[in-house]
Backbone as a printed PyTorch tensor [residue, N CA C, xyz], in Angstrom:
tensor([[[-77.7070,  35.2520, -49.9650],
         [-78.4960,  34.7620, -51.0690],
         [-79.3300,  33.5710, -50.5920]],

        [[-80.7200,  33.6440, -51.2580],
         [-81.6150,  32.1950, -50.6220],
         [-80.8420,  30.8590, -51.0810]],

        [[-82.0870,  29.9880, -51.1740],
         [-81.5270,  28.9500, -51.7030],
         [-82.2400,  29.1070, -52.9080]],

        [[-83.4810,  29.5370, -53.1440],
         [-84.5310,  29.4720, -54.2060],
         [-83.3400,  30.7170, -55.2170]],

        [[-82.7830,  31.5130, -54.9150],
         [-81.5790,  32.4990, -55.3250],
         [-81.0520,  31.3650, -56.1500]],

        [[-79.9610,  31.1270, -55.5630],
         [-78.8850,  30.1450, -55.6520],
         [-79.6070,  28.9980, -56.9300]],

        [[-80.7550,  28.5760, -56.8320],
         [-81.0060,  27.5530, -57.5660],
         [-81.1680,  28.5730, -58.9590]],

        [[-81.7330,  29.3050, -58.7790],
         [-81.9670,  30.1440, -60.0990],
         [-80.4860,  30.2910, -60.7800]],

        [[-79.5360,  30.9270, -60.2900],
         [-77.8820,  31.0390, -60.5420],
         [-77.8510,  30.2390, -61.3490]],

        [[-77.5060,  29.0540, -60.6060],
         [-76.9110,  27.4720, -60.8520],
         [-77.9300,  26.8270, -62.3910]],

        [[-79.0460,  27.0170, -62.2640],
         [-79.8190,  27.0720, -63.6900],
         [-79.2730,  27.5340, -64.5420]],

        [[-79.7850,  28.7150, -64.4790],
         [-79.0430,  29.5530, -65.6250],
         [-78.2430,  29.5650, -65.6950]],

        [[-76.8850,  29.3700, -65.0580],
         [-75.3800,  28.9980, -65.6160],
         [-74.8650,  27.4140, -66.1610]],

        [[-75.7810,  26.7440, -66.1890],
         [-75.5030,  25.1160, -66.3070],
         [-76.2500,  24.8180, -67.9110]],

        [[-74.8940,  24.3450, -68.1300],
         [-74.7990,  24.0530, -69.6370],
         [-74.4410,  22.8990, -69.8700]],

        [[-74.8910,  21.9870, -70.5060],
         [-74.4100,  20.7460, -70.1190],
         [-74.4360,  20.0660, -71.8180]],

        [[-73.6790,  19.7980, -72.5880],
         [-74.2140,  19.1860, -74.0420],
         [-73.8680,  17.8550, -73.8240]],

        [[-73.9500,  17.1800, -72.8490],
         [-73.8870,  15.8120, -72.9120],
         [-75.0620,  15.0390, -73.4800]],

        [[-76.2300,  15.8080, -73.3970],
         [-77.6390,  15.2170, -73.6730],
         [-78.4820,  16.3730, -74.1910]],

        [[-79.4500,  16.3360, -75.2830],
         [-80.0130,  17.1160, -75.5490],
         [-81.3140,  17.2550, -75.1210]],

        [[-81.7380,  16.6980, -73.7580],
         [-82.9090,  16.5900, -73.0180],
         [-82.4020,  18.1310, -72.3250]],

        [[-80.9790,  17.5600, -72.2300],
         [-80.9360,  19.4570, -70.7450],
         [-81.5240,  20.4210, -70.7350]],

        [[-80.8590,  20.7010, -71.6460],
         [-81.3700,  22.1510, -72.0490],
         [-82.8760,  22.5360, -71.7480]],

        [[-84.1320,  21.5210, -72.5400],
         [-85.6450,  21.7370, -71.9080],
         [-85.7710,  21.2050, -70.7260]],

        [[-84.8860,  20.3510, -69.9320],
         [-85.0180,  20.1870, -68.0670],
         [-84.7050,  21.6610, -67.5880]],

        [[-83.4410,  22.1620, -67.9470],
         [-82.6500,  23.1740, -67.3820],
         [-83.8410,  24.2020, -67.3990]],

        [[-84.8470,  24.5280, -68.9360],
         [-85.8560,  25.4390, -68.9040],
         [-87.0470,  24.9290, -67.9500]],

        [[-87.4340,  23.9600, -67.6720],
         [-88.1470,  23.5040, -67.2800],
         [-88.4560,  23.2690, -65.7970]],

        [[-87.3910,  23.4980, -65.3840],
         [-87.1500,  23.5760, -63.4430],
         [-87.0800,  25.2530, -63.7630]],

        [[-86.6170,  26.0880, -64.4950],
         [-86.8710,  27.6120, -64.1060],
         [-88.0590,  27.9960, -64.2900]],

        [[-88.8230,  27.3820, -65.3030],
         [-90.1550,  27.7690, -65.3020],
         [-90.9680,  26.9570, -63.8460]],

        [[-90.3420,  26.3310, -63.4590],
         [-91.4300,  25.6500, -62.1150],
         [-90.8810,  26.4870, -61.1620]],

        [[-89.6440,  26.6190, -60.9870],
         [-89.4480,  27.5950, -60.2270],
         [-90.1260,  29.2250, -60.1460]],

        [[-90.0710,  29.7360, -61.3160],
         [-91.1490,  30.9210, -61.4840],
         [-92.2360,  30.6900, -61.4290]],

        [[-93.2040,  29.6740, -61.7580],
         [-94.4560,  29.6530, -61.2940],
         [-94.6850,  29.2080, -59.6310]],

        [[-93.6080,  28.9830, -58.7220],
         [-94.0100,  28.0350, -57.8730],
         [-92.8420,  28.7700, -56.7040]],

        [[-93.0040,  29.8320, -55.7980],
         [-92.0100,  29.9700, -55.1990],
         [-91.5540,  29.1590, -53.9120]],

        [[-92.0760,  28.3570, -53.7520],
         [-91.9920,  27.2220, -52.4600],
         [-91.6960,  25.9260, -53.3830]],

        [[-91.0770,  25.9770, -54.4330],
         [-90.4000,  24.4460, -55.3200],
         [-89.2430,  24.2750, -55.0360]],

        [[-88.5090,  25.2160, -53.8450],
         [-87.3730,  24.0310, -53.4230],
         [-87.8540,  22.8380, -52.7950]],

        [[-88.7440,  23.4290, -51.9770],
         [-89.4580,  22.0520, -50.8720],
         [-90.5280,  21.1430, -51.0490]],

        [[-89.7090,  20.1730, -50.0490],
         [-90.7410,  19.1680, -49.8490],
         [-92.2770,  19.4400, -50.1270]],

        [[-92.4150,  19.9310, -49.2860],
         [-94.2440,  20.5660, -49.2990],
         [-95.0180,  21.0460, -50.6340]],

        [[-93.8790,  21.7040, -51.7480],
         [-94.4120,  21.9850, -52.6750],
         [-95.2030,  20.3840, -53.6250]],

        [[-96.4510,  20.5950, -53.6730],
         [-96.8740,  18.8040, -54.0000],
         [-97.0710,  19.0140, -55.8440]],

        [[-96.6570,  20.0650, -56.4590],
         [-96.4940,  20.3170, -57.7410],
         [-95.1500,  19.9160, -58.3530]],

        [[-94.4980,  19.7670, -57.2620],
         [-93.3610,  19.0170, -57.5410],
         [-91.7570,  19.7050, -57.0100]],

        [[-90.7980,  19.6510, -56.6230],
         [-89.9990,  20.6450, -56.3010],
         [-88.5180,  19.8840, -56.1580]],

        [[-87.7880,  20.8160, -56.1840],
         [-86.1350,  20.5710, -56.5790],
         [-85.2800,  19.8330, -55.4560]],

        [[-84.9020,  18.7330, -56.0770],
         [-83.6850,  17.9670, -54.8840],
         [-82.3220,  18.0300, -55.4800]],

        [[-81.2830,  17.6310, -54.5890],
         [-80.0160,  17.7650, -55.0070],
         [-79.4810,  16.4250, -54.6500]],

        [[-78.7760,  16.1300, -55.7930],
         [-77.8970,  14.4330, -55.3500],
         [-76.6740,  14.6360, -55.9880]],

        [[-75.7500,  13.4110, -55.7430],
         [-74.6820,  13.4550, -56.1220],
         [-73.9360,  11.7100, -56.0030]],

        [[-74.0210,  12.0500, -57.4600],
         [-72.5800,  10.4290, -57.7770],
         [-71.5610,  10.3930, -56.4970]],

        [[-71.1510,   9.8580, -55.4590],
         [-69.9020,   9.2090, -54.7840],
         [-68.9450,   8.0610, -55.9730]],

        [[-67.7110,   8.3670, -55.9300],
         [-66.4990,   8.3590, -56.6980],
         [-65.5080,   8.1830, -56.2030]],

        [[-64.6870,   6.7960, -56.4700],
         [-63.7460,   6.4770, -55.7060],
         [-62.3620,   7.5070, -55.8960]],

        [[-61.5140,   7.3650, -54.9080],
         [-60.5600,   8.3590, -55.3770],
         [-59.5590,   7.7120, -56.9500]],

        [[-59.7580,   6.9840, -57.1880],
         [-59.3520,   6.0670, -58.7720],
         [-60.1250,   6.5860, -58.9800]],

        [[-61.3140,   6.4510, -59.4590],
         [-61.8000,   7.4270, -60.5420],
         [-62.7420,   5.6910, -61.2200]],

        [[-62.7140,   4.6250, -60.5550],
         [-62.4130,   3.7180, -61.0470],
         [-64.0840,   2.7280, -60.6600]],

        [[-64.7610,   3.7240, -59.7600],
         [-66.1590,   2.8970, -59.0700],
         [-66.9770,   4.2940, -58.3150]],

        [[-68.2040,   3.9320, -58.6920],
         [-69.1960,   4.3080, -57.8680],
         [-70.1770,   4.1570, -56.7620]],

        [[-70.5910,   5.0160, -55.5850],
         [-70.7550,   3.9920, -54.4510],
         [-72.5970,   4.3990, -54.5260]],

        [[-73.2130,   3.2090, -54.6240],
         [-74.3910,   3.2860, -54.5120],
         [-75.6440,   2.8030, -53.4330]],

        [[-76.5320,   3.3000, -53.3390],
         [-77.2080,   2.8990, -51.5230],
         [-78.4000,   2.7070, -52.6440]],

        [[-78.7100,   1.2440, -51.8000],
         [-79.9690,   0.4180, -51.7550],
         [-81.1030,   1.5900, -50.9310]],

        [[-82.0200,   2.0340, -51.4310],
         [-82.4780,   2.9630, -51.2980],
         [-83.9510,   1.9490, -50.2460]],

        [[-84.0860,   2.3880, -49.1230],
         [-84.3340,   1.6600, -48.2280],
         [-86.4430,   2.0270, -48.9400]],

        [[-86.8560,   2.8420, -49.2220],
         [-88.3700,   3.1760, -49.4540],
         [-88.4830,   2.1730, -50.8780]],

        [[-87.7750,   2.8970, -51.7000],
         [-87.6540,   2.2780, -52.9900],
         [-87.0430,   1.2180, -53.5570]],

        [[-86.1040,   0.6720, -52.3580],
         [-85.6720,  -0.5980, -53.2280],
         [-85.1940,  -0.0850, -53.9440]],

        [[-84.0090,   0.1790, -54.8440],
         [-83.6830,   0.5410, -55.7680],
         [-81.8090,   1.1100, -55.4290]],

        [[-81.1220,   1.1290, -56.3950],
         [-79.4350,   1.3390, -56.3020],
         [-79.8010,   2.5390, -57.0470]],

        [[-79.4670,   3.5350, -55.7520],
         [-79.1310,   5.0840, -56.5900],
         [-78.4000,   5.4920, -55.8730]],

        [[-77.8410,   6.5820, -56.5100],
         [-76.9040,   7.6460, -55.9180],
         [-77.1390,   8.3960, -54.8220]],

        [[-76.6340,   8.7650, -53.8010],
         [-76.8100,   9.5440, -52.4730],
         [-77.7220,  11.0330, -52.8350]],

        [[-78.9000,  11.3230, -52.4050],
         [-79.9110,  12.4430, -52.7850],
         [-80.7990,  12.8230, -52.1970]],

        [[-81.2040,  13.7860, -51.7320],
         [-82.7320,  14.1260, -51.2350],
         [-82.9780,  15.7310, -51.6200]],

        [[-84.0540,  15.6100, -50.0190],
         [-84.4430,  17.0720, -50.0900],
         [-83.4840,  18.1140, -49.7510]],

        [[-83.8550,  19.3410, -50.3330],
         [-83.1640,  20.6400, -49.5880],
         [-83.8880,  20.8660, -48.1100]],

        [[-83.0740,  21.5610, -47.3320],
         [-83.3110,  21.9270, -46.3360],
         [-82.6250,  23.3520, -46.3330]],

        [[-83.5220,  23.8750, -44.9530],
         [-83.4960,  25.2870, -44.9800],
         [-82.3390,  25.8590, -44.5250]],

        [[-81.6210,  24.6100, -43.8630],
         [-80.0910,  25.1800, -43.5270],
         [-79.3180,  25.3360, -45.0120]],

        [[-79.3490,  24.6170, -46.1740],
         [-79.0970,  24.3350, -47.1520],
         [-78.6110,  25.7070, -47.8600]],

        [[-77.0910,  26.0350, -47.8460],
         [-76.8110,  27.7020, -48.8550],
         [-77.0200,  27.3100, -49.9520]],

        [[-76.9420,  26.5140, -50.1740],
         [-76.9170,  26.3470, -52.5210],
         [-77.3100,  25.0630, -52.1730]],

        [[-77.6260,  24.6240, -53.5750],
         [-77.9300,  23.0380, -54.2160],
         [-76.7620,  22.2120, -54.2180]],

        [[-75.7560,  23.1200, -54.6530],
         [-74.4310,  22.4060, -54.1880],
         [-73.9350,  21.5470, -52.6690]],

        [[-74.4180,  22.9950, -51.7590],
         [-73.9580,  22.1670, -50.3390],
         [-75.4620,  21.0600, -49.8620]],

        [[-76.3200,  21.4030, -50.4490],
         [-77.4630,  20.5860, -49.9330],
         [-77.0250,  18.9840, -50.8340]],

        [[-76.5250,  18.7730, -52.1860],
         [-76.4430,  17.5050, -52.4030],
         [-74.9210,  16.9310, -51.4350]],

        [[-73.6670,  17.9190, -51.3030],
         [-72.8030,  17.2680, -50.3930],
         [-73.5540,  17.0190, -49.0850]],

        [[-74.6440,  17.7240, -48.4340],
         [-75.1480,  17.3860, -47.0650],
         [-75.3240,  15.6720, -47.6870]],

        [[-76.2980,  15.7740, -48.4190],
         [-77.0990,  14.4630, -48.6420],
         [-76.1110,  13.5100, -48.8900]],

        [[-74.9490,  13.5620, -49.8080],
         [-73.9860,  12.6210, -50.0800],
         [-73.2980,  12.2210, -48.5650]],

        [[-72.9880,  13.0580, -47.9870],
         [-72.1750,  12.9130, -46.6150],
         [-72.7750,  11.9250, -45.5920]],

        [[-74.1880,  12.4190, -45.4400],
         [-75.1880,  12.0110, -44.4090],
         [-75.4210,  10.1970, -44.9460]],

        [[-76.1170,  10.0120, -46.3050],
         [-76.1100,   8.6940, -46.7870],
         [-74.7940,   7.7580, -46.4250]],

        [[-74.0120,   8.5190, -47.4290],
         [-72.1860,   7.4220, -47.5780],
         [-71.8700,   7.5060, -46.1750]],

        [[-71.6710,   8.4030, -45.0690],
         [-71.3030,   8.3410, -44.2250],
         [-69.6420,   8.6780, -44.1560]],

        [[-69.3120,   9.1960, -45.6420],
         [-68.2590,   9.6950, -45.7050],
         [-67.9070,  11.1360, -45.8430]],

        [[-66.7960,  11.4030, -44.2610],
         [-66.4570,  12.4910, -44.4730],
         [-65.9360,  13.0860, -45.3900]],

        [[-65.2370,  14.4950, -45.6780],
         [-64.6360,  14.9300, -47.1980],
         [-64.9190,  14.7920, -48.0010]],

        [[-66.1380,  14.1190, -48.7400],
         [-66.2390,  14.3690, -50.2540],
         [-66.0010,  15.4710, -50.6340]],

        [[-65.8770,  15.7460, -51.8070],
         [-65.4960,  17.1150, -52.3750],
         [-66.1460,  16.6820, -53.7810]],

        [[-66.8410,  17.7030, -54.1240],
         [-67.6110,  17.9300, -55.4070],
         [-67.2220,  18.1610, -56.6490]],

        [[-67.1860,  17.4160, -58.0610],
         [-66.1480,  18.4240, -58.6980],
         [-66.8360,  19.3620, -59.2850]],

        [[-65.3990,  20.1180, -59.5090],
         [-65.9400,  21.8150, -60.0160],
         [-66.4370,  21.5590, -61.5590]],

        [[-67.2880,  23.0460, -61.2860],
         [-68.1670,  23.1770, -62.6960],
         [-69.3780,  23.3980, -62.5110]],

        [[-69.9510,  22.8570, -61.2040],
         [-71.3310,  22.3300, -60.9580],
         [-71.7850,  21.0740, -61.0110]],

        [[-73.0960,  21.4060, -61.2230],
         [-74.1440,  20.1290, -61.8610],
         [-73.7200,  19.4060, -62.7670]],

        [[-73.4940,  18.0000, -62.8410],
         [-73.1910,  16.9740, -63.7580],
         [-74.6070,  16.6050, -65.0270]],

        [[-75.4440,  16.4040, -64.4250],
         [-76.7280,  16.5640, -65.0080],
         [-77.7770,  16.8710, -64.2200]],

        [[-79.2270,  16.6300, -65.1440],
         [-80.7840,  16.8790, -64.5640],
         [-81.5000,  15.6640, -64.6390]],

        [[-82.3690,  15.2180, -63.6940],
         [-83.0640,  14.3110, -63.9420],
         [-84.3080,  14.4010, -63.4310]],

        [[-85.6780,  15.0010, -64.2070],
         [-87.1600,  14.7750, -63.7680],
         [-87.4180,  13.6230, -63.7780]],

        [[-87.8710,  13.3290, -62.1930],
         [-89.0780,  11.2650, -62.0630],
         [-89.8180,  12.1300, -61.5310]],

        [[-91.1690,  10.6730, -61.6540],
         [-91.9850,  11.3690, -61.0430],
         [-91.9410,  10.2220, -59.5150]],

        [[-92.7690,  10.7210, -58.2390],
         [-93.0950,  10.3840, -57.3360],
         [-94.1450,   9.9490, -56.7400]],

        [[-94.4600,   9.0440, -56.0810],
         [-95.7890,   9.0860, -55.3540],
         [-96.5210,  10.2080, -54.5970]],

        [[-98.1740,  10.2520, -55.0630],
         [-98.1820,  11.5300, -54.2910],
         [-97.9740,  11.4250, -52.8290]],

        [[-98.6550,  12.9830, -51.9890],
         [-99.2510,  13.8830, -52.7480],
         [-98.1150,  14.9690, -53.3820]],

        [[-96.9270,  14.5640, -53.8550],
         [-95.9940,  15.4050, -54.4580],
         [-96.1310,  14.4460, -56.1560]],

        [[-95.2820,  14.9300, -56.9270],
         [-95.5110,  14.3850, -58.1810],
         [-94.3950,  14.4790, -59.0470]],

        [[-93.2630,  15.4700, -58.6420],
         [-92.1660,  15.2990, -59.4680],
         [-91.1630,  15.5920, -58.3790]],

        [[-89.8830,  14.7880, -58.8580],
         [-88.7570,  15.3080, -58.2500],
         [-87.8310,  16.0390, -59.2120]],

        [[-87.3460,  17.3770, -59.0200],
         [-86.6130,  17.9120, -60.1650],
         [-85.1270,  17.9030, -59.7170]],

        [[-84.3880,  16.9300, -60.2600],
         [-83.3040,  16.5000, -59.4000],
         [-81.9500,  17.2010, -60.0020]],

        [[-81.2240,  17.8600, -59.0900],
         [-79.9940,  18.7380, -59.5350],
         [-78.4320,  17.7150, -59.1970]],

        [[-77.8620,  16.6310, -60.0910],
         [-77.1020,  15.9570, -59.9180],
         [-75.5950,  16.7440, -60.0970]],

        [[-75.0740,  16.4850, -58.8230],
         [-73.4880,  16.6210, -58.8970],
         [-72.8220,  14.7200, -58.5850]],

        [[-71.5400,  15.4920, -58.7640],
         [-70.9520,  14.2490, -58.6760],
         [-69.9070,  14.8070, -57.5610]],

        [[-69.6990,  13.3910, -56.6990],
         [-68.4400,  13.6130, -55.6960],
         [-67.2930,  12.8860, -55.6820]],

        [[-66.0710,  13.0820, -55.0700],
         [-65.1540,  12.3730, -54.9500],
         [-64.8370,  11.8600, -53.3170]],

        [[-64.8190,  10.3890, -53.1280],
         [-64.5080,  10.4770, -51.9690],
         [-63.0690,  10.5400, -51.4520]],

        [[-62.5650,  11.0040, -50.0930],
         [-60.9980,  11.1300, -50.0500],
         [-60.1850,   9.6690, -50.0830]],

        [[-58.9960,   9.7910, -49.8230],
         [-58.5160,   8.3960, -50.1020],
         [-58.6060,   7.5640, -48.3430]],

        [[-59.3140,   6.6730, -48.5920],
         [-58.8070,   5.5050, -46.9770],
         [-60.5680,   6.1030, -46.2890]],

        [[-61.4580,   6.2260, -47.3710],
         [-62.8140,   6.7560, -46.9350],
         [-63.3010,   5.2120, -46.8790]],

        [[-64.1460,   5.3180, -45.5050],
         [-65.2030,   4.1600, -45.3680],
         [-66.6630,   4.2640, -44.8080]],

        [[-67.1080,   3.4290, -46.2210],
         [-68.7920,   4.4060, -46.1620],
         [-69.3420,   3.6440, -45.0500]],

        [[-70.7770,   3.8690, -44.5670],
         [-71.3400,   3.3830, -43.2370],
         [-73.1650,   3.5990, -43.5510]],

        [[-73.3640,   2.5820, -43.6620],
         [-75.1820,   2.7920, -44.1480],
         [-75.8900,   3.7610, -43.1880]],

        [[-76.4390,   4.1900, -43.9330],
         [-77.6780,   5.1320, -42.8050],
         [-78.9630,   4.8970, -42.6870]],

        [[-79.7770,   5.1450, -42.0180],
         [-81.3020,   5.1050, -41.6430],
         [-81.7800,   5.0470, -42.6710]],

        [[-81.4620,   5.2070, -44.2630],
         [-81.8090,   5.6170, -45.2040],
         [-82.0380,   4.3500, -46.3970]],

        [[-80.8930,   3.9560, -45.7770],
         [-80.7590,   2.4590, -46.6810],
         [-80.6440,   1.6750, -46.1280]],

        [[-80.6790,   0.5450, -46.9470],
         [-80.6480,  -0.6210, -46.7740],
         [-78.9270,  -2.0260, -47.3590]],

        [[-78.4710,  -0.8420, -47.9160],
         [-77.5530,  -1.5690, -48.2810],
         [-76.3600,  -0.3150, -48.6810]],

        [[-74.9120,  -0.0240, -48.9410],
         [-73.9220,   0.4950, -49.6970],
         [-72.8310,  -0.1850, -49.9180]],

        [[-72.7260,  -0.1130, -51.5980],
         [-72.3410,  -0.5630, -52.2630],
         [-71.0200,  -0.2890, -53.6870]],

        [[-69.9080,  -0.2680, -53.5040],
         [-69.2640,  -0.3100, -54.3780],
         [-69.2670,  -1.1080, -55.9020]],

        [[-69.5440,  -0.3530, -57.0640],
         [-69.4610,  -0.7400, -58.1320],
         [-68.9640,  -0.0720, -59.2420]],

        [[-68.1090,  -1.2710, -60.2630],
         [-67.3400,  -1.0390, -61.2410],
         [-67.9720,  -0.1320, -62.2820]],

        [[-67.3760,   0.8190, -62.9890],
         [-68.5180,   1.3920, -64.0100],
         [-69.1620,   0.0490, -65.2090]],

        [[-68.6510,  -0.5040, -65.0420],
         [-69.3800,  -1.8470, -66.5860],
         [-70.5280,  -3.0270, -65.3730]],

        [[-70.8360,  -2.4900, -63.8370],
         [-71.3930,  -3.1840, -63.6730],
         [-72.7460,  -2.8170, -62.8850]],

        [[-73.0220,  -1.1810, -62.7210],
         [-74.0140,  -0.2340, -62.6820],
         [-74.7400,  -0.5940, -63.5730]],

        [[-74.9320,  -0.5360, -65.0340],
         [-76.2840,  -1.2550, -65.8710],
         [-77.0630,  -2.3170, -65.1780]],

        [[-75.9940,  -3.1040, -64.5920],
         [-76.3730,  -3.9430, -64.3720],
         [-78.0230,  -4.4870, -62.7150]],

        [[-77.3160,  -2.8940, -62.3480],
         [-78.0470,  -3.1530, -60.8540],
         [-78.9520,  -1.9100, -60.8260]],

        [[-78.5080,  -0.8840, -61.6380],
         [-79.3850,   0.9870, -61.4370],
         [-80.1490,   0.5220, -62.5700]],

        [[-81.1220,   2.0330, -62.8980],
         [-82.0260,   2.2500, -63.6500],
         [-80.6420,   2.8520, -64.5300]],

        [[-81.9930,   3.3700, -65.5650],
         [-81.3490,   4.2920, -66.7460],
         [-80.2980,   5.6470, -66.1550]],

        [[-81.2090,   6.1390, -65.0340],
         [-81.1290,   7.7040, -64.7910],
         [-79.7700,   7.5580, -63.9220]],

        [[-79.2240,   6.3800, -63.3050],
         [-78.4400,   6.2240, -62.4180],
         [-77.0750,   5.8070, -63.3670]],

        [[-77.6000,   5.3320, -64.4940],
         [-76.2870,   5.3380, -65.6100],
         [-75.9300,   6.3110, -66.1770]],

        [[-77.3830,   7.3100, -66.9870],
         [-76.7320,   8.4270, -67.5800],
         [-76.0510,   9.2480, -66.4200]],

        [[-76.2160,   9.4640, -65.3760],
         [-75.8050,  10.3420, -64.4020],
         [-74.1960,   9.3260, -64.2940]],

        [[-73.5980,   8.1740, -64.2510],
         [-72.9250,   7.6720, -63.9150],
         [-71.6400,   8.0290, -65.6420]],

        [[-72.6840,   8.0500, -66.7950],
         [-71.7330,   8.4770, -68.0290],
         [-71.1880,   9.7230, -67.8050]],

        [[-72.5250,  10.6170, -67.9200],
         [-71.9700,  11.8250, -67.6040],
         [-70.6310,  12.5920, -66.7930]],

        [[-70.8880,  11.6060, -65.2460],
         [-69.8240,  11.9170, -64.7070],
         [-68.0670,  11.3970, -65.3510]],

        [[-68.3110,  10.5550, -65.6130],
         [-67.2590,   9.9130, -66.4920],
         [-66.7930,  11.1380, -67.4110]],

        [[-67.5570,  11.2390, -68.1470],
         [-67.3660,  12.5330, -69.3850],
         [-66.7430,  13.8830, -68.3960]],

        [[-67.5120,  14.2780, -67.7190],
         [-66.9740,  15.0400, -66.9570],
         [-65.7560,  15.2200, -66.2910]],

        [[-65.0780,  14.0010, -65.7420],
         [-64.0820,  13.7450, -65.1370],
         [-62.8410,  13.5900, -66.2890]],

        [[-63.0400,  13.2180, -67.4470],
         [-62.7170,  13.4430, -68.8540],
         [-62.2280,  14.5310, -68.7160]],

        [[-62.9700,  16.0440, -69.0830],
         [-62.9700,  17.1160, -69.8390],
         [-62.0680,  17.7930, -68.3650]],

        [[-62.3230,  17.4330, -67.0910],
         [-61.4850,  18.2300, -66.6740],
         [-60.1410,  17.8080, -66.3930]],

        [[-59.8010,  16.5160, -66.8210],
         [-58.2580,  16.7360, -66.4760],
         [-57.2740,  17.2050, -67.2840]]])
């Protein structure tokens, strides 16, 4: 199965009622995807699909966030797909792994935690971002990458304080999530 496959799947099976934006994101990356068959990638400058993912202490108790070295900015471990990439799934653990520098994360099940459209500088213009969340193993120690500029452990009551919006709802969500499955 492609990856442009796989993303279609993972769409259409992702249900999410945490927010009532989803649902028109969830339609809204399949319709870019059907108009646009090169919107996994980079290159597509209409805008095209990345995969990220929350890092999660094994408490359950903090989130690990990278000073995002272009943007300045505390977000969650994320980028592009790549063509080695089988699903959106293993492309946001690539990206989580490669950033945190931690081996074993493990994703939790279900899928996608949420969606988040920004837009970008051109000549691209949207990022259509497919958020999972991870867990890291226990006695994990993260290690900055080329990527950032800083990683960072933080309490959930103190993320408002340093992320945007999109880096909190993605940070509730997972919460909720981690909720419903135990």
């Amino acid at each position: 199965m492609s990856l442009y496959d796989d993303a279609v799947l993972v769409l259409k099976g992702y249900e999410n009622p945490a927010g009532p934006d989803q649902g028109e994101l969830r339609q809204g990356y399949l319709d870019h995807l059907a108009q646009h068959p090169d919107g996994m990638w980079k290159a597509c400058e209409a805008g095209h699909l990345t995969a990220s993912a929350l890092v999660i202490d094994p408490e359950h108790g903090r989130v690990l966030l990278t000073l995002h070295r272009k943007l300045r900015m505390w977000l969650q471990m994320g980028g592009h797909c790549e063509p080695q990439d089988a699903s959106l799934a293993a492309a946001a653990l690539r990206e989580a792994t490669e950033e945190s520098g931690i081996t074993g994360l493990t994703l939790l099940a279900g899928g996608p935690v949420t969606l988040d459209r920004h837009p970008i500088p051109a000549p691209c213009h949207w990022h259509l971002d497919v958020q999972y969340a991870a867990v890291a193993p226990s006695g994990a120690t993260e290690q900055i990458s080329d990527e950032s500029l800083d990683l960072r452990w933080f309490a959930y009551d103190e993320v408002a304080s340093v992320a945007d919006a999109s880096v909190v709802r993605l940070m509730e969500r997972t919460r909720a999530a981690l909720e419903q499955r135990r």
